[in-house]
C-alpha positions as CSV (number, residue, x, y, z in Angstrom):
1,X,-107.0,-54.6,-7.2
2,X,-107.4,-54.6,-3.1
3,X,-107.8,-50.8,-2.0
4,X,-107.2,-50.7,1.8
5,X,-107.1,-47.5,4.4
6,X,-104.5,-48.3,6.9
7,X,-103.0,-46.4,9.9
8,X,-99.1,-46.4,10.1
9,X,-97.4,-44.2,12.7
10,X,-100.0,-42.2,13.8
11,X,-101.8,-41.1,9.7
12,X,-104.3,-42.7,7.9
13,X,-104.0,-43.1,4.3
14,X,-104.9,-45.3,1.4
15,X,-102.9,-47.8,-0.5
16,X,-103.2,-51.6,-2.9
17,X,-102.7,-54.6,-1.4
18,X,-100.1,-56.8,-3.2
19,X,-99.9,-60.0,-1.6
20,X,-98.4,-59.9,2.2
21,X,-97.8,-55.9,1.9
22,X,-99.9,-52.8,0.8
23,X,-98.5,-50.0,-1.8
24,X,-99.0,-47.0,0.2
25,X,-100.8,-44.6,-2.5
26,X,-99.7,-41.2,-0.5
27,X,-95.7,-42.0,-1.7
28,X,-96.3,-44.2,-5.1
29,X,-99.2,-41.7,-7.0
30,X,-99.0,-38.3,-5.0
31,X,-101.5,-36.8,-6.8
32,X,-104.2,-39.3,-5.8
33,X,-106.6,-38.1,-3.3
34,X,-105.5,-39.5,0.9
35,X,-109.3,-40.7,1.6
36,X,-110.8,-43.7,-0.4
37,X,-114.1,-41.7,-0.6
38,X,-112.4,-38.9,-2.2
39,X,-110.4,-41.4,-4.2
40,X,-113.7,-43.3,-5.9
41,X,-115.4,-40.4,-6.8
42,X,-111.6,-39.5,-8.8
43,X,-113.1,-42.0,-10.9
44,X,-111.8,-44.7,-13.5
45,X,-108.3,-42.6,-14.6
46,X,-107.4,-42.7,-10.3
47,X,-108.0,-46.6,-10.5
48,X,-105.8,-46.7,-13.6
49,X,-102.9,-44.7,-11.9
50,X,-103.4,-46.7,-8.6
51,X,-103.3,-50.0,-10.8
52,X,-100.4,-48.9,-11.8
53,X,-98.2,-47.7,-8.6
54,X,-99.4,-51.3,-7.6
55,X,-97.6,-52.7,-9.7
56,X,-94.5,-50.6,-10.3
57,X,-94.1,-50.0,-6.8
58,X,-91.1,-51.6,-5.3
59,X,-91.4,-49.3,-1.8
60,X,-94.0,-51.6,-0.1
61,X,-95.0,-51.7,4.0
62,X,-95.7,-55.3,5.2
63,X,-99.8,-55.8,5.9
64,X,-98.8,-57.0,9.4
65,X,-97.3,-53.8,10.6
66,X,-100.2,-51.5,9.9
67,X,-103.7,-51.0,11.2
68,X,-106.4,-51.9,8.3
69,X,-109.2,-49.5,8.9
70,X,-112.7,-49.9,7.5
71,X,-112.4,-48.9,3.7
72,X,-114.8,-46.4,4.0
73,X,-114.7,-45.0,7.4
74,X,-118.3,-42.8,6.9
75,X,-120.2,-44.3,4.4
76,X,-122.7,-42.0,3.0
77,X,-125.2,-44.5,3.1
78,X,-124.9,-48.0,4.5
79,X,-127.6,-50.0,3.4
80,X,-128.6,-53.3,4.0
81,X,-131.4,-56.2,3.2
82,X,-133.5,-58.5,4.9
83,X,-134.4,-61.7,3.9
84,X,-132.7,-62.6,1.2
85,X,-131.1,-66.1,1.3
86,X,-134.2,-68.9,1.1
87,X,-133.0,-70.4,3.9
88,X,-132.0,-67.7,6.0
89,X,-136.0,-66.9,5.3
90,X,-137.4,-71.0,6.4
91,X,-135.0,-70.9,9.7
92,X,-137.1,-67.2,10.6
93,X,-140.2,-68.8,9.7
94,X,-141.3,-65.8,7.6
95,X,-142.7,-65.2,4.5
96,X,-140.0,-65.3,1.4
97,X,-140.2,-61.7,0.4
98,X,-141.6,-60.8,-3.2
99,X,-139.8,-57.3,-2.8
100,X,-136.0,-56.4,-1.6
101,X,-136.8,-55.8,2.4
102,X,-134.0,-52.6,2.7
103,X,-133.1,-51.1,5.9
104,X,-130.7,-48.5,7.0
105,X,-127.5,-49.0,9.3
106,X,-126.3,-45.8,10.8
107,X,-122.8,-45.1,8.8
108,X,-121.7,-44.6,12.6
109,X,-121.8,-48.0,13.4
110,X,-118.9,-48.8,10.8
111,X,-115.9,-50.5,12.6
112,X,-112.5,-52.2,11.1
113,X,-111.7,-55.4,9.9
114,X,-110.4,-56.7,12.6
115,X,-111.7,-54.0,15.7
116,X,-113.7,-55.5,18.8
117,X,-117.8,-55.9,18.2
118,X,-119.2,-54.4,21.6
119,X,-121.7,-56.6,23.3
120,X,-124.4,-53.7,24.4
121,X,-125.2,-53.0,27.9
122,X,-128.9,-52.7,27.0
123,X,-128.7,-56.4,25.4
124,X,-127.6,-60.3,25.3
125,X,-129.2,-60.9,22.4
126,X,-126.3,-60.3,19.8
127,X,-125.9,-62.1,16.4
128,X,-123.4,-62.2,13.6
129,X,-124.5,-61.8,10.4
130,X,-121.8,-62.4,7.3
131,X,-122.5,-60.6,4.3
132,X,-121.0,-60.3,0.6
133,X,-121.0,-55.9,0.1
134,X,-120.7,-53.8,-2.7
135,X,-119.8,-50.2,-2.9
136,X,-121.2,-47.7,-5.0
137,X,-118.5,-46.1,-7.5
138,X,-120.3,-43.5,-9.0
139,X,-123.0,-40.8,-8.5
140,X,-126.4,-42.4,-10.2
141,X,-130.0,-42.7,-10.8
142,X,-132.1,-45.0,-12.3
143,X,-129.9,-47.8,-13.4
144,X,-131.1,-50.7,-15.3
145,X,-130.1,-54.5,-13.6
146,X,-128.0,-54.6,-16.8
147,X,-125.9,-51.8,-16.5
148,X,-125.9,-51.8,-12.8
149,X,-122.2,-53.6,-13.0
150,X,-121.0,-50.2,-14.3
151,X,-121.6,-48.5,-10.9
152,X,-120.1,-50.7,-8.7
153,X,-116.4,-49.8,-7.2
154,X,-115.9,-53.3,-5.9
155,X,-116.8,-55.7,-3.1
156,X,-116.2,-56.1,0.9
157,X,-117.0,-58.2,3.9
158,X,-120.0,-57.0,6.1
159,X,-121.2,-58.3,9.3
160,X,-124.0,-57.2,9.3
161,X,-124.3,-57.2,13.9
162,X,-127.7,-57.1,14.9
163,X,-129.2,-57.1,18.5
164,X,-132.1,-58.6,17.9
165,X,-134.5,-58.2,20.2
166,X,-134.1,-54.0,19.6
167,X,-134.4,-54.9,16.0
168,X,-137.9,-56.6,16.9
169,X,-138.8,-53.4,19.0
170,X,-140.0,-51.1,15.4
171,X,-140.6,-52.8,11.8
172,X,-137.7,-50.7,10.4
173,X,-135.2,-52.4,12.4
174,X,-132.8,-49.6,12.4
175,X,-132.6,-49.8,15.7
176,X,-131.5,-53.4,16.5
177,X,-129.1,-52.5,13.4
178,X,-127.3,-49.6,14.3
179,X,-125.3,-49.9,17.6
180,X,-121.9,-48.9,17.7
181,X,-118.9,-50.8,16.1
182,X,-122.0,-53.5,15.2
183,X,-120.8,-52.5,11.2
184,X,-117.4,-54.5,10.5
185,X,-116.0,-54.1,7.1
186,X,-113.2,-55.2,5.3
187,X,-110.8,-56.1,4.8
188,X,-110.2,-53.9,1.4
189,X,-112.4,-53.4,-1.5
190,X,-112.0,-55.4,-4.0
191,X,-112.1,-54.3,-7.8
192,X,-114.6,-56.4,-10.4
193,X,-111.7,-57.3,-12.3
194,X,-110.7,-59.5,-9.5
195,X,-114.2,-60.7,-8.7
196,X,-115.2,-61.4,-11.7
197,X,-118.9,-62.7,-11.1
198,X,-119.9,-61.9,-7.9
199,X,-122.8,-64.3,-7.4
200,X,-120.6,-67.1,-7.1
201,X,-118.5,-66.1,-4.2
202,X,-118.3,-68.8,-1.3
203,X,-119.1,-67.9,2.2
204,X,-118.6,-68.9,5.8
205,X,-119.3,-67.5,9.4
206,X,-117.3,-68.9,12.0
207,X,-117.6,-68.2,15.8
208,X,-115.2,-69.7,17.6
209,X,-113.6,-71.7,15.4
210,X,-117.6,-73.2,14.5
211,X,-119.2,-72.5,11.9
212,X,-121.8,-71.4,11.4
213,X,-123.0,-70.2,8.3
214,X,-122.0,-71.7,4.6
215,X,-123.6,-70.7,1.5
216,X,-122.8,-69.1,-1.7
217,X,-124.1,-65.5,-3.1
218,X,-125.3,-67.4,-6.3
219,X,-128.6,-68.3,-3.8
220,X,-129.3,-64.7,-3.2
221,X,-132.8,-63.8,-3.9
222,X,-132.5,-60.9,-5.2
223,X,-128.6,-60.2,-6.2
224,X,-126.7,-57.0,-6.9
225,X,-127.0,-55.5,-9.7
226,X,-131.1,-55.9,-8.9
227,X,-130.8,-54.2,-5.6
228,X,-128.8,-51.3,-7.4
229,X,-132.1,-51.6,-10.2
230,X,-134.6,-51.0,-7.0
231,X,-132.4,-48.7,-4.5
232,X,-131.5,-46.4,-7.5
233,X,-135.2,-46.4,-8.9
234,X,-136.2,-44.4,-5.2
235,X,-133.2,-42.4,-4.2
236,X,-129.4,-41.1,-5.7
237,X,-127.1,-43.3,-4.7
238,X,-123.5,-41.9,-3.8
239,X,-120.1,-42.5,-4.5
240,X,-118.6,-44.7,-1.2
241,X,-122.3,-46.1,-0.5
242,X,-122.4,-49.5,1.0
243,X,-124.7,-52.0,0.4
244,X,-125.1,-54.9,2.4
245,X,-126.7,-57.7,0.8
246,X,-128.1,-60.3,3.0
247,X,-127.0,-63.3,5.0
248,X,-127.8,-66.8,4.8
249,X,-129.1,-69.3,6.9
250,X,-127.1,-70.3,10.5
251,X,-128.0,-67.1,12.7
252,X,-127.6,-67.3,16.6
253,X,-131.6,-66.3,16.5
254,X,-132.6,-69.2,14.7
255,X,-130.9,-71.5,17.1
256,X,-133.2,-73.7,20.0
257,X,-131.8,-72.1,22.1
258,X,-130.5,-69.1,20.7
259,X,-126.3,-68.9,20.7
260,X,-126.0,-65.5,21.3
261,X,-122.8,-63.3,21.0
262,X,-120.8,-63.5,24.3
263,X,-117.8,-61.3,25.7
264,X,-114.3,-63.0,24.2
265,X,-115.9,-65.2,21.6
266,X,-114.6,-64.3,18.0
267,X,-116.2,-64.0,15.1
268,X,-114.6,-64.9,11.4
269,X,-116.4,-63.9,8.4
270,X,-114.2,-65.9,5.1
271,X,-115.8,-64.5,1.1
272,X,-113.5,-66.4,-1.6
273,X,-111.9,-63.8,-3.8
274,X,-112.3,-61.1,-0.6
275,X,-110.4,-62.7,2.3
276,X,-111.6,-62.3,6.2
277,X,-113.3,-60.4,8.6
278,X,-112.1,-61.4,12.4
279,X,-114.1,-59.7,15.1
280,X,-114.0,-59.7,19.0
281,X,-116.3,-59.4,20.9
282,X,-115.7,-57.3,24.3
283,X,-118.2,-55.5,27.0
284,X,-119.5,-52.2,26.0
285,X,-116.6,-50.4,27.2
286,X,-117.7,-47.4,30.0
287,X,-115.8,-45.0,28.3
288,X,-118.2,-44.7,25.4
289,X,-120.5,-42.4,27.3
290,X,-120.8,-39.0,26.6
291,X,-122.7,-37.5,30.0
C-alpha cells in the first residue's frame, strides 16, 4: 500500500495511491484520522481499513491534479547517518565507521516530493544526497535487529541536502544538514508488504538528466533494522519518525572539482519499489526572512 498526503482545493488530507490516482481516505474510511501521523499511531486495524477503501474505492482523484505533500509534514524526529555505503566512505577519504555515525536534521527542513530545494544565500556548496527511508510505526524501546521489521510503517525517498562546507563548520553536522526545504521526501510511504526486503532496493541520483549516483541498499553498512537495534537502544523512538539511512558513492563533494548544486538544475532521486523524488533547485527566495 502507497499512503500519500495531498492538497486538493485548498485541504490537505491523506489517501492510497492506486496506480495513476490516490483513494482520498477523508471520503472512502471517515473514521480514519486526516493526518498520516495521527493515522500510524491508529495502528495495524487503520492500515487494514485503509487497505481496504483502496481497494473498494471506485471514487478516485487522478495523482496529476493534486499537490503530493511530504508524508509526514513534521516528523518528530528525522534522523539520518553518515557513512554508511563503502564507497561513499573511499570517495571521502575517511575511516569506514565501526559504529552507525547518526545525526539529526531539523524536522523543519522537510519539503515535498516534488517542491523547489533552495540554494542558501550563505552558501555554493550544495549537494544531493539520495537515500532509501524508513518510518517508524510504533512507539518503542529497545528492539532487537530481529524484531526491528515489526516497528517499521514503511519506506520513502530522502534527499538527504547538505551544504557542506556548514556541515564541516561543528562535528555534529546539524548544521550543514538542516537548512530549509534541504529535507525532500516522498513520494508516499510505502508498506513492507510491497517492499518486501528492503535491502535490495536499486537506487539512482540523477541531476540533470546525469547521474550520478547507482547503488543498491543491500551494500549498506549497517542496514535498517540494525539502526532501529542502535537508535532504540539510546532513546524512544516515535510513531512518524524518519530515518534516513545513508547514501552511496557519487556526491558533488567528492567530485575534482566539486559539481555543486546550481539555481535551475534538477535533481531526480529513482528507489525501485518506491518511485521518484524530482527536486528544483531555485535562489533562497527573499521572502523567507522573518525581520
Amino acid at each position: 500500500m502507497k499512503l500519500a498526503t495531498f492538497t486538493q482545493g485548498g485541504a490537505t488530507r491523506i489517501g492510497v495511491v492506486v496506480d495513476d490516482s490516490i483513494v482520498d481516505l477523508a471520503t472512502a474510511a471517515p473514521e480514519l484520522p486526516r493526518d498520516m501521523t495521527a493515522f500510524i499511531v491508529a495502528g495495524a486495524r487503520a492500515a487494514e481499513r485503509a487497505m481496504d477503501a483502496g481497494k473498494s474505492s471506485t471514487n478516485r482523484i487522478a495523482l496529476k491534479s493534486v499537490r503530493l505533500e511530504a508524508p509526514i509534514a513534521r516528523p518528530p524526529e528525522f534522523l539520518a547517518i553518515g557513512l554508511n555505503y563503502a564507497d561513499h566512505v573511499e570517495e571521502t577519504k575517511m575511516k569506514r565507521p565501526e559504529f552507525p555515525m547518526f545525526f539529526n536534521k531539523q524536522s523543519s527542513c522537510v519539503t515535498g516530493p516534488y517542491d523547489p530545494i533552495h540554494l542558501p544565500r550563505v552558501s555554493s556548496a550544495l549537494d544531493y544526497e539520495g537515500e532509501l527511508g524508513f518510518v517508524i510505526g510504533r512507539r518503542c524501546r529497545h528492539v532487537p535487529r530481529d524484531r526491528a521489521h515489526e516497528v517499521i510503517a514503511g519506506y520513502v525517498i530522502v534527499n538527504d541536502v547538505s551544504v557542506r562546507d556548514w556541515q564541516r563548520r561543528a562535528p555534529t553536522m546539524t548544521l550543514g544538514k538542516s537548512f530549509d526545504t534541504h529535507g525532500p521526501v516522498g513520494p508516499w510511504i510505502v508498506t513492507p508488504d510491497e517492499i518486501g526486503d528492503p535491502h535490495q532496493l536499486d537506487l539512482r541520483t540523477f541531476v540533470n538528466g546525469e547521474q550520478r549516483q547507482h547503488s543498491n541498499t543491500r551494500n549498506l553498512i549497517f542496514d535498517c533494522f540494525a539502526q532501529v537495534e542502535t537508535l532504540s537502544t539510546v532513546f524512544t523512538l516515535l510513531p512518524g519518525t524518519i530515518v534516513s539511512t545513508g547514501t552511496p558513492g557519487g556526491v558533488a563533494a567528492a567530485m575534482n572539482p566539486p559539481k555543486w548544486l546550481r539555481a535551475g538544475d534538477v535533481v531526480r532521486i529513482e528507489i525501485e519499489k518506491i518511485g521518484k523524488l524530482e527536486n528544483k533547485v531555485i535562489e533562497e527566495p527573499a521572502g523567507t526572512d522573518l525581520i
